[in-house]
N, C-alpha and C positions, 0 to 999 in steps of 0.2 A: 238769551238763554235758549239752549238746544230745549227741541221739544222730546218729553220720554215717550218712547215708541209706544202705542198699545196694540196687544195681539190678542185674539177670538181664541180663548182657550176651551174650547170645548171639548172635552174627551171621544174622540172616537176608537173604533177598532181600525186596525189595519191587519191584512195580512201577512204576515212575516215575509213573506215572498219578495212583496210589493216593494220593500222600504230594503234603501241602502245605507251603509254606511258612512259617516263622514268622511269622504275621501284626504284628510289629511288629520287623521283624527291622532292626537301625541300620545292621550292617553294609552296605556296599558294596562289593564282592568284583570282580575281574577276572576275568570269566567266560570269556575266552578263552585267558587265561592258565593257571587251572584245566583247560581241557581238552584243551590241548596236553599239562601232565602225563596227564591221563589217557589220552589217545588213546598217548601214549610208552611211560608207566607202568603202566596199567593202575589200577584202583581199589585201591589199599594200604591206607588204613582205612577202615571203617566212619562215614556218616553217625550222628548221634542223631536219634529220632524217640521221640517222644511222644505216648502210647496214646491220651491225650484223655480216658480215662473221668473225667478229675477235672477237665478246664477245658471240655469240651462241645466241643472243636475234633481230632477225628479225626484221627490220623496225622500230628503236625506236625513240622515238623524245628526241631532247636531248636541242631543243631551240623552246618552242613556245606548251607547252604542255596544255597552258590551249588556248590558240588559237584552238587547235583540241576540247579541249572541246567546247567550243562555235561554233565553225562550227555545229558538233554534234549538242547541243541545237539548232541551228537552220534551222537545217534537212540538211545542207548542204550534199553533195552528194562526193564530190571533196574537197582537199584542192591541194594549188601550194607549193611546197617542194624545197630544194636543199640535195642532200644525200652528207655525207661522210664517210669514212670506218676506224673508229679508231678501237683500242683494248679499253679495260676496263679502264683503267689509263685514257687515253687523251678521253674517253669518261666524265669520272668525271670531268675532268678538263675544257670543256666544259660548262659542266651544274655548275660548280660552277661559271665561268667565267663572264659566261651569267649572272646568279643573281648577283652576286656581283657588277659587273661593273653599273648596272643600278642604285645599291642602292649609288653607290658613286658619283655621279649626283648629281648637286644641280642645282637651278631655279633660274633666273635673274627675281626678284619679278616685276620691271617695267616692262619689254617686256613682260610677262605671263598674264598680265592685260591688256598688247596694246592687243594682240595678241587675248585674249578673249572677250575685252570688244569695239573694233575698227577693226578689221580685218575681225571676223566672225558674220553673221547674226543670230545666233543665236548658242546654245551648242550642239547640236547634233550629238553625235557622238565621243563627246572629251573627257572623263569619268567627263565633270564638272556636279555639277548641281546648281541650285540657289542658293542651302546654299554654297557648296563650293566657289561661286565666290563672296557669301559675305563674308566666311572667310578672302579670300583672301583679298579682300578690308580693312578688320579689320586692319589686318595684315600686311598692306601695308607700306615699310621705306617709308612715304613720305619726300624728303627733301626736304624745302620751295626753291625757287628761289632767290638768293642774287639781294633784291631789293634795295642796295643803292650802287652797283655797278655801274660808268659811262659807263662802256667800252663793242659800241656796240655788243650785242648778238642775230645774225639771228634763230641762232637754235632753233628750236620748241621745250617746255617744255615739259616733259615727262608728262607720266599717274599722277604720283607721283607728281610732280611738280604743275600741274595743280589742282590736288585734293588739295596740298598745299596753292595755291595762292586761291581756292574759300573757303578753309576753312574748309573744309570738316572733320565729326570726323566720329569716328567708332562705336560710342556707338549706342545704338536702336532709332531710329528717334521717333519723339515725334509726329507726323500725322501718325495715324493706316489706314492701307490697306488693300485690299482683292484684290484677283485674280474678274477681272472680272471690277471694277471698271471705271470708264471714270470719267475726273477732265478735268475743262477748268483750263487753267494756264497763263493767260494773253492773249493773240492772241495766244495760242499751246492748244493744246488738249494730254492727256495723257492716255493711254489705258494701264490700267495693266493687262496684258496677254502674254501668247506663241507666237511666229513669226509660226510657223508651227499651229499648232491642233489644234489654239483657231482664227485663221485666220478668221474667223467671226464676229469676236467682232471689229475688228479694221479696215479690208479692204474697207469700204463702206464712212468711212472718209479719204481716200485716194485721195484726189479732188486735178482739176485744183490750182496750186500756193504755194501746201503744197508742204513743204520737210520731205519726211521722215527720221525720226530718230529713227532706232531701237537701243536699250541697252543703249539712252541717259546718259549721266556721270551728277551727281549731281547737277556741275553747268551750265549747259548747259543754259536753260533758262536766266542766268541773264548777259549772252557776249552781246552783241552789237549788233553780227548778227542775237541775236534771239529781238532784239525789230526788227528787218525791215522785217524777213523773218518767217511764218507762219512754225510749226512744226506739226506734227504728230509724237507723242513718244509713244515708243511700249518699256514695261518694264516689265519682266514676276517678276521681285527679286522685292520682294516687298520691305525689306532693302532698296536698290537704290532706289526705287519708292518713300519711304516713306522721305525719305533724299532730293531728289527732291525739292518734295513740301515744306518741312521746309526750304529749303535756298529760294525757290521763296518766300514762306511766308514771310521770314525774310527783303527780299529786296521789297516788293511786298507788302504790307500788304493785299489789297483790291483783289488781282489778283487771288485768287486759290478759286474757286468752284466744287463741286462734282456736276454732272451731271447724271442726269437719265441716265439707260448704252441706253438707245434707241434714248436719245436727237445726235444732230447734234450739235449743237452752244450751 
């Protein structure tokens, strides 16, 4: 039996100067993408670099080659490293490993939607952006919930589930939006804009009694809890946004008005 290698994974700094790229490196990485996480996130793992004493190529990175790029792009100074010292062979098999293994990954479509559209206040940071989180919603297996089933069920419906039992489809919503807008929506108010950079347009409706609701799911408005409890919906996708108001419309006929973006009520 082949023995498995062990490498001294200690995190160091390196200076971005110092370290090169994998000279045959296949990957081609979204380098602006990576550094929007990092500029967000900050660097949370460690590149791999490679000492070179056994291939004659100094410092090479053999996992994390477009992370040095994007550091670079954003003038970083430092990155944090772990070295190990292969020959040329287990150096390729590295860098193949690395890509490889990522691309054989697949995503649990409900948790990818909890996780984006319930977890975090907003995408910053995560390579999503509007349209991708409506693709995603497109594209979503929603399986309906077995509603003529007796046999109590505590468990909480998924993303999927829920989008199921309001009805929700994926095609273009039939109420056109624009960034920017405010819509009263029965006792909620709806601000289509950013959580971060457009924090102006929405922050000043933030009163005594509202709850807020950033990245509201479609049917939100038409549960139970939104006849007793005042919302404040903050939706930058206008997709969503537009989806929104067509299911409040739909349950709602009289309830959804556009409002000057400066009105309050």
């Amino acid at each position: 039996m082949t023995q498995t290698p062990e490498h001294d994974l200690a995190v160091v700094d390196f200076n971005v100067t110092e370290l090169a790229r994998y000279y045959r490196n296949p990957r081609r990485g979204d380098v602006d993408a990576i550094a929007a996480s990092l500029a967000a996130n900050g660097q949370y793992r460690p590149i791999i670099v490679n000492t070179g004493r056994q291939t004659g190529r100094p410092l090479e990175v053999l996992a994390g080659n477009h992370t040095l790029d994007a550091a670079k792009q954003l003038d970083w100074s430092t990155v944090k490293a772990v070295t190990v010292d292969v020959d040329d062979v287990s150096a390729a098999r590295i860098v193949a490993a690395d890509n490889r293994t990522s691309d054989l990954g697949t995503y649990d479509s409900e948790a990818l939607l909890a996780l984006l559209t319930e977890d975090l206040p907003d995408l910053d940071g995560t390579g999503y952006d509007d349209d991708a989180l409506a693709e995603l919603m497109r594209n979503a297996d929603a399986d309906p919930l077995n509603l003529d089933d007796d046999e109590d069920d505590d468990r909480a419906p998924s993303t999927g589930e829920r989008l199921a039992l309001a009805d929700v489809t994926f095609d273009d919503p039939a109420t056109e939006v624009h960034r920017g807008q405010v819509w009263r929506v029965g006792r909620h108010t709806l601000v289509i804009a950013r959580l971060r950079d457009e924090h102006h347009l929405w922050a000043d409706r933030l009163t005594d009694g509202t709850v807020f609701a950033p990245y509201p799911e479609p049917y939100l408005t038409t549960t139970t809890e939104a006849r007793e409890t005042p919302f404040l919906l903050v939706q930058p996708n206008l997709f969503l946004a537009g989806h929104l108001l067509d299911k409040h419309r739909a349950a709602f006929p009289d309830e959804t008005v556009e409002l000057d973006a400066g009105a309050t009520a």
